[in-house]
N, CA, C and O atoms as CSV, one atom per row, in Angstrom:
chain,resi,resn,atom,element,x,y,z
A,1,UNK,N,N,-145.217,-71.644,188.626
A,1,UNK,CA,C,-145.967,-70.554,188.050
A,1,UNK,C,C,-145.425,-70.296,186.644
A,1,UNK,O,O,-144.210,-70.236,186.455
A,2,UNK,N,N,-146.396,-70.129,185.563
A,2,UNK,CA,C,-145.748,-69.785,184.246
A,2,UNK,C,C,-145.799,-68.801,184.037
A,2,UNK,O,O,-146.568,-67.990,184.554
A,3,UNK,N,N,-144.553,-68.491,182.775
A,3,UNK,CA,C,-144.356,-66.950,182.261
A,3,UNK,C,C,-145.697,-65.841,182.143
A,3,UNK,O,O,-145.560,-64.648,182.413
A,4,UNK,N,N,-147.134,-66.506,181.652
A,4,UNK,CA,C,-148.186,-65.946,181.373
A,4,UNK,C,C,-148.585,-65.386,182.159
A,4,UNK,O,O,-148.926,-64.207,182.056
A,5,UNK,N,N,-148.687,-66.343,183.578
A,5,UNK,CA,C,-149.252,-66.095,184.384
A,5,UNK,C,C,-148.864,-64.977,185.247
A,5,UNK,O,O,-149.601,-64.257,185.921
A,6,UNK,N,N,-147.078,-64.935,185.069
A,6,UNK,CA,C,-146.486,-63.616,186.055
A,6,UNK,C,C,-146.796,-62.103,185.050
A,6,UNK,O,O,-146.882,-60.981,185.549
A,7,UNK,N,N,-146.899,-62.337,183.908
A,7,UNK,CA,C,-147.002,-61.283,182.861
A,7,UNK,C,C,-148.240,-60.494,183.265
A,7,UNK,O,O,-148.428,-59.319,182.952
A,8,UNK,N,N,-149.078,-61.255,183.999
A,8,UNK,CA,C,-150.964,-60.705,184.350
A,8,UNK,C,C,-150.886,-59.725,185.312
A,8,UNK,O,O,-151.604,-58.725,185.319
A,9,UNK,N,N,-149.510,-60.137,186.629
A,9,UNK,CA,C,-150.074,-59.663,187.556
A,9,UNK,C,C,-149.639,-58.150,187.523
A,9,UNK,O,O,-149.064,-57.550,186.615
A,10,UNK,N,N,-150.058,-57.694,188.739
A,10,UNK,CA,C,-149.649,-56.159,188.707
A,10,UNK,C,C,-148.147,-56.210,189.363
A,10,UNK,O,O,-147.468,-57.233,189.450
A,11,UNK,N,N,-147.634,-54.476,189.954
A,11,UNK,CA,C,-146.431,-55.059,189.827
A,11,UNK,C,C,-146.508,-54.783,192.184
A,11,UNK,O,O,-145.606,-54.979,192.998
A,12,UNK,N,N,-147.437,-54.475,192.332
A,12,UNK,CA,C,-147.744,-55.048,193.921
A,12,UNK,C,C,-147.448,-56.609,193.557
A,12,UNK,O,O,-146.445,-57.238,193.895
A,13,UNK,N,N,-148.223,-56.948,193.017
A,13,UNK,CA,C,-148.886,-58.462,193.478
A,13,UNK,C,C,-147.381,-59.293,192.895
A,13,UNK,O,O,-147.026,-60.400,193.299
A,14,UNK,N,N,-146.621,-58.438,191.843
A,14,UNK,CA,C,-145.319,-59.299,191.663
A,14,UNK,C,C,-144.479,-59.328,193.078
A,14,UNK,O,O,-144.064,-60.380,193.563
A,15,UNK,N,N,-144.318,-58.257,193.573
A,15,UNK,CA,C,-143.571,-57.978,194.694
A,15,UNK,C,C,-144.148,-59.224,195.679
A,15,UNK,O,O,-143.344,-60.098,196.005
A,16,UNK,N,N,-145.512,-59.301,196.140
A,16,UNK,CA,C,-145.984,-59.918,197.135
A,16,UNK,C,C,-145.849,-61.559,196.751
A,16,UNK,O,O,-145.340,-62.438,197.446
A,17,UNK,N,N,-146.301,-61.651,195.777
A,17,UNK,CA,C,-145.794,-63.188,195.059
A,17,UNK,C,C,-144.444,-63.510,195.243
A,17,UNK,O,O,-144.127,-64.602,195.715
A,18,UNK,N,N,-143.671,-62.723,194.939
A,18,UNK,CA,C,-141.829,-63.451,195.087
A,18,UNK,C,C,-141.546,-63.465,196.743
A,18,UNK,O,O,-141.067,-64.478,197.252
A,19,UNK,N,N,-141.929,-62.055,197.710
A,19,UNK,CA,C,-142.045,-62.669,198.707
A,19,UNK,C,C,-142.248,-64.340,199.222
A,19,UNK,O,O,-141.514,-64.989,199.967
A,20,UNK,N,N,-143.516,-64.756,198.533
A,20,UNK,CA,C,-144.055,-65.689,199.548
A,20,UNK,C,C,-143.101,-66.918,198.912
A,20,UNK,O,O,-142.579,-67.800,199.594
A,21,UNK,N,N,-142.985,-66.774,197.406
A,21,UNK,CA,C,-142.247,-67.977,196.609
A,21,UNK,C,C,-140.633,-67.850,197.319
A,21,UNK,O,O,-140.016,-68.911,197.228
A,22,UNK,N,N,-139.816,-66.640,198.051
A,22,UNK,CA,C,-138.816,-67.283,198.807
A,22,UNK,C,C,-138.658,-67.449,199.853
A,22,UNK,O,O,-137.589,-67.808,200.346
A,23,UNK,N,N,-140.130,-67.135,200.707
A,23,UNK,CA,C,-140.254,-68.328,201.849
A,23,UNK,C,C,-140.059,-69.154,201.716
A,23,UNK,O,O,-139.325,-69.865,202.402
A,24,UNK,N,N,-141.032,-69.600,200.120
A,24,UNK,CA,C,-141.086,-71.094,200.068
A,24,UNK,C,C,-139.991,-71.835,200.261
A,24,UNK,O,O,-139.756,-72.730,201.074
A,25,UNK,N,N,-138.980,-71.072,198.924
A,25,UNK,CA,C,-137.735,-71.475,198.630
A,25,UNK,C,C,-137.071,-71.563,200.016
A,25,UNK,O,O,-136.410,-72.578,200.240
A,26,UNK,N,N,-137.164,-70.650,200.947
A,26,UNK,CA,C,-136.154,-71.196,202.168
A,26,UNK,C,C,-136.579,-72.297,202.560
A,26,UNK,O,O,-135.801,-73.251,202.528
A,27,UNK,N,N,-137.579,-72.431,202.914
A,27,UNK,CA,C,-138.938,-73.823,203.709
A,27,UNK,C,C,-138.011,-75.304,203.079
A,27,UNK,O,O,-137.404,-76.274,203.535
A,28,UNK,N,N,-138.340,-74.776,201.910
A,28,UNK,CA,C,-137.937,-75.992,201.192
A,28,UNK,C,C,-136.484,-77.008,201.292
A,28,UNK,O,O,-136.183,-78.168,201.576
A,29,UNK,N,N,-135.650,-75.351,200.728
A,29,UNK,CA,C,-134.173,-75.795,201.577
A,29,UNK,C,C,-133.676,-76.219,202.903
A,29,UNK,O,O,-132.854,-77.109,203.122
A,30,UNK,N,N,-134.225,-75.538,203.676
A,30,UNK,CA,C,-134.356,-76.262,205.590
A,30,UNK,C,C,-134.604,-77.325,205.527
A,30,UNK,O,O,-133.721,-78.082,205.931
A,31,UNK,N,N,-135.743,-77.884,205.066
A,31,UNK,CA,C,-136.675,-79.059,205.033
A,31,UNK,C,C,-135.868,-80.245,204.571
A,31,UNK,O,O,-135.855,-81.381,205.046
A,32,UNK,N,N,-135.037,-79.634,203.303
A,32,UNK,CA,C,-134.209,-80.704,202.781
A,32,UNK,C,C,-132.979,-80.746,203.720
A,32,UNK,O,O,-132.691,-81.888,204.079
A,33,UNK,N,N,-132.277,-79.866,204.146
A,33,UNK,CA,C,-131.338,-80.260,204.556
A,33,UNK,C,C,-131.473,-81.464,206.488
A,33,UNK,O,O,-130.632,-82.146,207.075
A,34,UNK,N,N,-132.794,-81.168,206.762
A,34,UNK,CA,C,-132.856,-81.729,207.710
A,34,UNK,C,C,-133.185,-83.278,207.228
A,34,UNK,O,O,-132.616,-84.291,207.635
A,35,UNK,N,N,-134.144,-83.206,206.353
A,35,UNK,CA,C,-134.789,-84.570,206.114
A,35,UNK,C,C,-134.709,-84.573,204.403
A,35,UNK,O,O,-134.997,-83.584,203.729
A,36,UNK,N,N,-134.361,-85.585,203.966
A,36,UNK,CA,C,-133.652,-85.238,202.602
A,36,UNK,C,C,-136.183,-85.514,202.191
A,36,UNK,O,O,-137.139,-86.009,202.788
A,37,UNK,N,N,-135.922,-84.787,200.890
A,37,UNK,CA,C,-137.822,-84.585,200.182
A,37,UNK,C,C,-137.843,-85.529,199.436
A,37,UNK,O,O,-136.976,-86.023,198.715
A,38,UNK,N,N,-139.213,-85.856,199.691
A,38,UNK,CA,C,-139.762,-87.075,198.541
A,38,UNK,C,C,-139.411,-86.684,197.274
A,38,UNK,O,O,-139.023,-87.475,196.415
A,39,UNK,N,N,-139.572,-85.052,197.058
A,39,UNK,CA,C,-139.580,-84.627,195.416
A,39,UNK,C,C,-138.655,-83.718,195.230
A,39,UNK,O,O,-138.917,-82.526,195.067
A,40,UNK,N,N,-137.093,-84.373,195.241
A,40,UNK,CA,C,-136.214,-82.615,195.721
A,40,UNK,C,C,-136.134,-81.489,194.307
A,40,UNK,O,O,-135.286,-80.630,194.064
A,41,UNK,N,N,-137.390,-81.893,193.510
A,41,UNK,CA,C,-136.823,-81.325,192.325
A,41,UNK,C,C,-137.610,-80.201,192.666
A,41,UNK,O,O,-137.445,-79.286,191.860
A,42,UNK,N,N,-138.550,-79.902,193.738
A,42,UNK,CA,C,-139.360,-79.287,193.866
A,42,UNK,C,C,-138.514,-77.757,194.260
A,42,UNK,O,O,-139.037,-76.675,193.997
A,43,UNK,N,N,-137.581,-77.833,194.710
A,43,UNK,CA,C,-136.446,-76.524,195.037
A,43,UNK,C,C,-136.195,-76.394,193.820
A,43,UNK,O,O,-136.053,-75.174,193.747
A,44,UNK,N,N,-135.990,-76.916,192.484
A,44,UNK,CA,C,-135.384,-76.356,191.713
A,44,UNK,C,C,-136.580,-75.696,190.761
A,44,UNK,O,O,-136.275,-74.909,189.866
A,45,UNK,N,N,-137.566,-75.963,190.943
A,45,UNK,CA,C,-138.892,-75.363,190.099
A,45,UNK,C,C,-138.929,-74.539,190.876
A,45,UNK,O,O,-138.734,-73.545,190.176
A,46,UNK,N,N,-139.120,-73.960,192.556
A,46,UNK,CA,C,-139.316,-72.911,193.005
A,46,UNK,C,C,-137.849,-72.370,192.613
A,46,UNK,O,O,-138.584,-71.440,192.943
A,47,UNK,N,N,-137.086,-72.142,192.403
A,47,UNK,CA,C,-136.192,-71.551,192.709
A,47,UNK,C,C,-136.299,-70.440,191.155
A,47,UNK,O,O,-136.312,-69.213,191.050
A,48,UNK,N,N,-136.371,-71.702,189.977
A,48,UNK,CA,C,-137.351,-71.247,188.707
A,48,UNK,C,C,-138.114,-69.844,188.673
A,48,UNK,O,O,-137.998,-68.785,188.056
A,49,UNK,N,N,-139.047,-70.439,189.762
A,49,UNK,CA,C,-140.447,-69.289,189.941
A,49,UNK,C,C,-139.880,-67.872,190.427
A,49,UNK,O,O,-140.260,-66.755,190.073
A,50,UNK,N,N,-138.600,-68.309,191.573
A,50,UNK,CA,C,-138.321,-67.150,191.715
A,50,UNK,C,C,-137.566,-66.134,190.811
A,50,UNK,O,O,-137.736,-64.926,190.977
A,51,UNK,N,N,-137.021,-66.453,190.187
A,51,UNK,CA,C,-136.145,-65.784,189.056
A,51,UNK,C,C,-136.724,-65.437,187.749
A,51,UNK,O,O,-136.165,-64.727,186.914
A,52,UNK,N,N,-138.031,-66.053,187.608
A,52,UNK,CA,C,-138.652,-65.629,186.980
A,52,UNK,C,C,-139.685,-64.362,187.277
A,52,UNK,O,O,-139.888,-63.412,186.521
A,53,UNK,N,N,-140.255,-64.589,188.516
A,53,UNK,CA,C,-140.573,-63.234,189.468
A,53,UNK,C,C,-139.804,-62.039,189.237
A,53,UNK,O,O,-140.222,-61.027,188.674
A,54,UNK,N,N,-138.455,-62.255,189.788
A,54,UNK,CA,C,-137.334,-61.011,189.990
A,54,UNK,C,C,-137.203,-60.591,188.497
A,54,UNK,O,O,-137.176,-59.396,188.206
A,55,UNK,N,N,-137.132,-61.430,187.680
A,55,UNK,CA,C,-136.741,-60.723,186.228
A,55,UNK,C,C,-137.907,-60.229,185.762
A,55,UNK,O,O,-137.415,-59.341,185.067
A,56,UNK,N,N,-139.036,-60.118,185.609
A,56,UNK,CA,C,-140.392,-59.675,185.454
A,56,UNK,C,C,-140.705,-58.335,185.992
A,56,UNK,O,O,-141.252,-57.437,185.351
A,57,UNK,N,N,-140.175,-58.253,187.658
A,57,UNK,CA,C,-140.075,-56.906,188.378
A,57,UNK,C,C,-138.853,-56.129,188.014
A,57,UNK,O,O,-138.904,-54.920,188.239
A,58,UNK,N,N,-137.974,-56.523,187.590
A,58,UNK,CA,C,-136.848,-55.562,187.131
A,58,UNK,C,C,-137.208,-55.449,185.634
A,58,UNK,O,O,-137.113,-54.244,185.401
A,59,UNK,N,N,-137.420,-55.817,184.973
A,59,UNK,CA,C,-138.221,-55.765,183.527
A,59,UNK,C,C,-138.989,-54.455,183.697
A,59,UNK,O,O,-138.431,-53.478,183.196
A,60,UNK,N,N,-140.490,-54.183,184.477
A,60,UNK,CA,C,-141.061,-53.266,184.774
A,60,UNK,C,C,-140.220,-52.500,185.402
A,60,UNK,O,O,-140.743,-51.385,185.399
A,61,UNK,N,N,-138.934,-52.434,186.093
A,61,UNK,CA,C,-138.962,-51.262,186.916
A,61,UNK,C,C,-138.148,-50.384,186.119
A,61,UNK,O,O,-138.139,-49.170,186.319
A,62,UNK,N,N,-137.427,-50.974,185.174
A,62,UNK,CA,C,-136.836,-50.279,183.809
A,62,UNK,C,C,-137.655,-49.428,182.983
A,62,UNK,O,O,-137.294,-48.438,182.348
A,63,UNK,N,N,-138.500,-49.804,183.048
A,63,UNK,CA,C,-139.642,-49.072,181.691
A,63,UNK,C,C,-139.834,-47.815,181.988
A,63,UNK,O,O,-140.539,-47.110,181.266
């Protein structure tokens, strides 16, 4: 997910978005540690998304 795109949403839909992106992020990590991933770079772009999420919602919750 890009910077633009988290900048749009509201700040529900930030909350509900980072939710689901550290499911992902767990999914992902389980997944690897059982069975190594075709694409393991794919944890490190979610992991990306998430920190980019969290800093976006603490950004707003300052204001």
């Amino acid at each position: 997910m890009k910077q633009a795109e988290i900048i749009e949403l509201s700040v529900e839909e930030l909350q509900q978005k980072l939710a689901e992106v550290k499911k992902e992020y767990e999914d992902l990590k389980m997944a690897h540690s059982v069975t190594p991933l075709e694409n393991p770079l794919q944890i490190r772009s979610t992991r990306r998304t998430v920190a980019r999420l969290a800093t976006e919602l603490t950004k707003r919750e300052q204001q």
